[in-house]
C-alpha positions as semicolon CSV with decimal commas, in nm:
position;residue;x (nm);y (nm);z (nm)
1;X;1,741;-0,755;-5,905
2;X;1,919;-1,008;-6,141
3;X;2,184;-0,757;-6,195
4;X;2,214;-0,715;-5,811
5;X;2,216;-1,090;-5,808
6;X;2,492;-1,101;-6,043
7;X;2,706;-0,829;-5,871
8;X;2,613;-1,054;-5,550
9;X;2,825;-1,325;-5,654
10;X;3,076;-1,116;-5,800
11;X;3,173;-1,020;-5,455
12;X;3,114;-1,313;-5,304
13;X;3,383;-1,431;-5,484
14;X;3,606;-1,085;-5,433
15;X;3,571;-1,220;-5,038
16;X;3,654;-1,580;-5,099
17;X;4,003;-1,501;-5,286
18;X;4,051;-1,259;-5,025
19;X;3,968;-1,547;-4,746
20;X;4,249;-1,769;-4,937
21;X;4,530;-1,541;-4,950
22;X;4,486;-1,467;-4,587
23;X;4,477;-1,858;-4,511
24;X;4,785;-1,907;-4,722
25;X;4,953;-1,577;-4,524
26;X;4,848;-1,768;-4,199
27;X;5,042;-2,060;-4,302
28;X;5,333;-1,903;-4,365
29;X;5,302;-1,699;-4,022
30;X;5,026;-1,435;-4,015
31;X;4,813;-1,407;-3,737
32;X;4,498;-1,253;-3,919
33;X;4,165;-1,396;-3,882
34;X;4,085;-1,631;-4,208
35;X;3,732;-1,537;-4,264
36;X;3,490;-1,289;-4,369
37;X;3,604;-1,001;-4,066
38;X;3,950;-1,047;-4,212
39;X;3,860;-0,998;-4,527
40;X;3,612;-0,722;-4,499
41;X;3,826;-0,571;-4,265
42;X;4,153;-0,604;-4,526
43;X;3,919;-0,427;-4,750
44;X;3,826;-0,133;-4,510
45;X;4,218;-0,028;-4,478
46;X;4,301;0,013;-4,827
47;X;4,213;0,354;-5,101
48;X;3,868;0,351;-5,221
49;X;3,773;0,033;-4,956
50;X;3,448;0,197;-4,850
51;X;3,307;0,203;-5,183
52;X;3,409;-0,200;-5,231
53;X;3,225;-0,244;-4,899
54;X;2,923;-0,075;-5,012
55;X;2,874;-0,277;-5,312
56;X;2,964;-0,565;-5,122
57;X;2,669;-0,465;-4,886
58;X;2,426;-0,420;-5,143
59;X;2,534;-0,697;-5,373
60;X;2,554;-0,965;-5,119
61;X;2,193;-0,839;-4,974
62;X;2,024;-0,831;-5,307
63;X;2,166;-1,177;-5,380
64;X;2,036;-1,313;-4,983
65;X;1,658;-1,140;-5,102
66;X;1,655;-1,314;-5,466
67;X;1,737;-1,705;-5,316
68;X;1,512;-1,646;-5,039
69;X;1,223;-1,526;-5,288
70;X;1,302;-1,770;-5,571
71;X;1,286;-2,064;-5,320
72;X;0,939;-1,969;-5,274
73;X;0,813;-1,890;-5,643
74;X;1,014;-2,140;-5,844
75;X;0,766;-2,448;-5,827
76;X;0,839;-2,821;-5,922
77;X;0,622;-3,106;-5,898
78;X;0,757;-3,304;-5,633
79;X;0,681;-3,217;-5,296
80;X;0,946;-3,296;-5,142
81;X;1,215;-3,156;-5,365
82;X;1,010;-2,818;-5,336
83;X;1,052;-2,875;-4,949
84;X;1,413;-2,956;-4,978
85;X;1,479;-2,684;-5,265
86;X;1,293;-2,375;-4,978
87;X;1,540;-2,486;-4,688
88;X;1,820;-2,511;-4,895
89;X;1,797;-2,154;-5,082
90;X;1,636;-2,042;-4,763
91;X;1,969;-2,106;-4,583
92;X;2,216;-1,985;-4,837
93;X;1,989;-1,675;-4,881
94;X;1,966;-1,597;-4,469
95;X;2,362;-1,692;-4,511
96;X;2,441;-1,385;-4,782
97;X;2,199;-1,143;-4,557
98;X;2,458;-1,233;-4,234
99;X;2,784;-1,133;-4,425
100;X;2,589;-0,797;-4,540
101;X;2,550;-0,725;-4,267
102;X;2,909;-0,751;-4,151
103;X;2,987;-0,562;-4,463
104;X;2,738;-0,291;-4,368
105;X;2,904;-0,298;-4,054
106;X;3,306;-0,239;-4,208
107;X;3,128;0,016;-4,409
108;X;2,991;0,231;-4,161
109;X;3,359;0,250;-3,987
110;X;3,333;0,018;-3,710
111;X;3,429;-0,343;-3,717
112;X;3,311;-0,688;-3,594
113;X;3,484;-1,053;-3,484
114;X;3,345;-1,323;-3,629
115;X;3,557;-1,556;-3,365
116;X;3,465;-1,372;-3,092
117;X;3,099;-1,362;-3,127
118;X;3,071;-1,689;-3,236
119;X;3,302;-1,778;-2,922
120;X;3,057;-1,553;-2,712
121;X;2,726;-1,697;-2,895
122;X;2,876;-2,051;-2,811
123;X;2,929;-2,017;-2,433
124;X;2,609;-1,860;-2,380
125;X;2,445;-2,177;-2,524
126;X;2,693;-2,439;-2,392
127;X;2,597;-2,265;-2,009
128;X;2,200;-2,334;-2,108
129;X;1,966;-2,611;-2,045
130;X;2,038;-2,857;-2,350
131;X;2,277;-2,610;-2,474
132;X;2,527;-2,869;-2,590
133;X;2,263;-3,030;-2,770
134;X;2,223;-2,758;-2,970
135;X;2,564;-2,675;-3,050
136;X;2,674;-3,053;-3,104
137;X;2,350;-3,052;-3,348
138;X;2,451;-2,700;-3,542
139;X;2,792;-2,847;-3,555
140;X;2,675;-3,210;-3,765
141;X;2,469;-2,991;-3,971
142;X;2,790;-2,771;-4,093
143;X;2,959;-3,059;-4,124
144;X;2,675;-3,173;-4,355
145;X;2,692;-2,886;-4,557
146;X;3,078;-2,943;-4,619
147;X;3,022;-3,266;-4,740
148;X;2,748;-3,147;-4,946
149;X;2,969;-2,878;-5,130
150;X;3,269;-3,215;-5,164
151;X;2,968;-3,357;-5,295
152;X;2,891;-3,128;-5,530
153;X;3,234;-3,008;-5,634
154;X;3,394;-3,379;-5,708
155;X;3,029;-3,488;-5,875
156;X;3,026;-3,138;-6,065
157;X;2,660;-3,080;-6,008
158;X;2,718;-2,693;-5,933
159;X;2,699;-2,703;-6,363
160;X;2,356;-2,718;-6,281
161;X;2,330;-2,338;-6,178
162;X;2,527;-2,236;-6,457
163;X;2,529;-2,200;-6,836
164;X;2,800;-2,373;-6,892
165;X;3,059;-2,218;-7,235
166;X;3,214;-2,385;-7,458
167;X;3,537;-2,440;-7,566
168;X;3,864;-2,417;-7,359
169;X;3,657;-2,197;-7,072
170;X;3,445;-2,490;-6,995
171;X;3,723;-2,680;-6,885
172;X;3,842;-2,347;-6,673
173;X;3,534;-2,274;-6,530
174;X;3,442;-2,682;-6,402
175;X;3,813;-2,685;-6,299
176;X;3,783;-2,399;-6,105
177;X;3,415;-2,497;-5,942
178;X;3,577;-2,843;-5,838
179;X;3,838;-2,725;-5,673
180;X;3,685;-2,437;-5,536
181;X;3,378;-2,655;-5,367
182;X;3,608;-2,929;-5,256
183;X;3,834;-2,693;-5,060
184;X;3,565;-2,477;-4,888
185;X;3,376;-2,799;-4,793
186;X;3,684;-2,958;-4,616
187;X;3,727;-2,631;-4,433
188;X;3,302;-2,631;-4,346
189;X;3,352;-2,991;-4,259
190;X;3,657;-2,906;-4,009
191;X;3,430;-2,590;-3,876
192;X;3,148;-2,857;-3,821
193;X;3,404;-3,064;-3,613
194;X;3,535;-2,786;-3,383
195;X;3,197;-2,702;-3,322
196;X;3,111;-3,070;-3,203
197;X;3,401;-3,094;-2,965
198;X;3,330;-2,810;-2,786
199;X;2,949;-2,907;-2,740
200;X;3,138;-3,236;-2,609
201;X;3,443;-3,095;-2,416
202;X;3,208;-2,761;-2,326
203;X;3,490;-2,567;-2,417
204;X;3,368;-2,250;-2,631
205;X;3,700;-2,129;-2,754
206;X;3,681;-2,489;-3,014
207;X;3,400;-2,261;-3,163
208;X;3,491;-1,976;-3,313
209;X;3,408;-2,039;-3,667
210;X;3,618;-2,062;-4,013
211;X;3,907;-1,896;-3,838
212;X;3,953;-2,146;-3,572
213;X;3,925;-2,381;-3,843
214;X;4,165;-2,291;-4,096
215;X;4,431;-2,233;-3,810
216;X;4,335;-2,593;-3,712
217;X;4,433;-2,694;-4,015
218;X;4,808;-2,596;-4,004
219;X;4,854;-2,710;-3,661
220;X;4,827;-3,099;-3,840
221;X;5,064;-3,284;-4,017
222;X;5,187;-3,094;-4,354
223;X;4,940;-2,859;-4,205
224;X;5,109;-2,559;-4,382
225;X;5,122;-2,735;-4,706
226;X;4,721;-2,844;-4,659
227;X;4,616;-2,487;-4,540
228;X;4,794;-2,376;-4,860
229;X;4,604;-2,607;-5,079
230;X;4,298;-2,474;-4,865
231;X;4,353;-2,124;-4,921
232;X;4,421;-2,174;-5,339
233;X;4,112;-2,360;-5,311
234;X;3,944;-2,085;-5,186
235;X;4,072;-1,869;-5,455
236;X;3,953;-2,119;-5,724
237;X;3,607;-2,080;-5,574
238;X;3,628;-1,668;-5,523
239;X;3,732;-1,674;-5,979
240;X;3,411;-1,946;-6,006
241;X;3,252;-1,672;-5,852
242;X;3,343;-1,397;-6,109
243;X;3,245;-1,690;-6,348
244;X;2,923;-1,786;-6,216
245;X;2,825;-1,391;-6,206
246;X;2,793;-1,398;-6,557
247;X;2,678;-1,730;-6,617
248;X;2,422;-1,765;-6,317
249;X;2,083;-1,902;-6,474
250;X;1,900;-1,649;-6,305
């Protein structure tokens, strides 16, 4: 299972660089979708894709079951940083389990939308009794976890979760996790944001996820120069990913 683990967020970060050259393609004129279905399904057109796919399936599913387990047996003695500690593992572990599931998807031959199931997910709730509510609330808490992972990138806490080396690969390693968190949290926060105005405007098309909000992105001032910086940022966090395979404290 650790080794799983390990080849978990090897992939992981296979999908982010992936994510940030198709962000940096989209803002110099690509219409592809900037998230994991563009990614995966980048991977499932090229030689030997299927295998990649696979392992991505496997890897990212093994690493979903080992946070989800850990949150429960690793025990501290403060309640309520063992409460806080579940939900947050909890969430990043259910989180893995989604995208392996895409993955499975790619790798059985057909293929998914993010966007347009998250567009379809969001109109079915905005049409229901407190349905805004409840995408307004989902949108504050992604926008939550994108300041978290700002947090944690410009504060450096994410050396916490690794064993950090010595020498001149320390400094490539913490360079590559602060960038790397800083740029996927401004992207979360501007998901979290979409997903608030359309619980306020009722508009599901606002809602369709990391796509919608990396193509947000360029549509703003310098907005081709700030995707870029988004999408090397991206790529930062896909080679902390390599890094953080290794050096996991697992």
């Amino acid at each position: 299972m650790r080794f799983l683990a390990r080849t978990g967020f090897a992939v992981s970060g296979l999908l982010h660089i992936l994510i940030g050259f198709i962000a940096i393609s989209v803002a110099l004129g690509s219409g592809r979708e900037a998230d994991q279905t563009g990614a995966l399904g980048q991977l499932a057109s090229t030689p030997g894709g299927v295998f990649v796919l696979w392992t991505i399936t496997v890897g990212l599913a093994a690493l979903g079951v080992w946070l989800i387990l850990g949150a429960f047996l690793v025990s501290t003695g403060d309640p309520k940083k063992r409460t806080s500690r579940i939900v947050s593992e909890v969430a990043k572990g259910a989180f893995y389990l989604v995208v392996a599931g895409t993955a499975f998807t790619f790798a059985r031959g057909s293929s998914t939308s993010t966007a347009s199931r998250s567009r379809n997910a969001s109109a079915g709730l905005l049409a229901a009794p407190g349905g805004p509510a409840i995408v307004m609330l989902f949108g504050l808490i992604v926008f939550g976890i994108g300041i978290f992972f700002v947090a944690k990138g410009a504060s450096r806490r994410f050396t916490r979760d690794i064993r950090v080396p010595t020498g001149p690969s320390s400094t490539a390693v913490i360079s590559l996790g602060v960038f790397g968190y800083v740029a996927t949290g401004v992207s979360l926060g501007v998901v979290g944001v979409l997903f608030a105005i359309a619980a306020f405007t009722f508009d599901p098309s606002k809602a369709t996820g990391l796509d919608s909000g990396l193509k947000t992105l360029a549509t703003l001032p310098f907005g081709q120069v700030i995707l870029i910086i988004v999408g090397a940022g991206f790529i930062a966090y896909g080679l902390y990913g390599f890094a953080r395979a290794r050096l996991a404290r697992l």
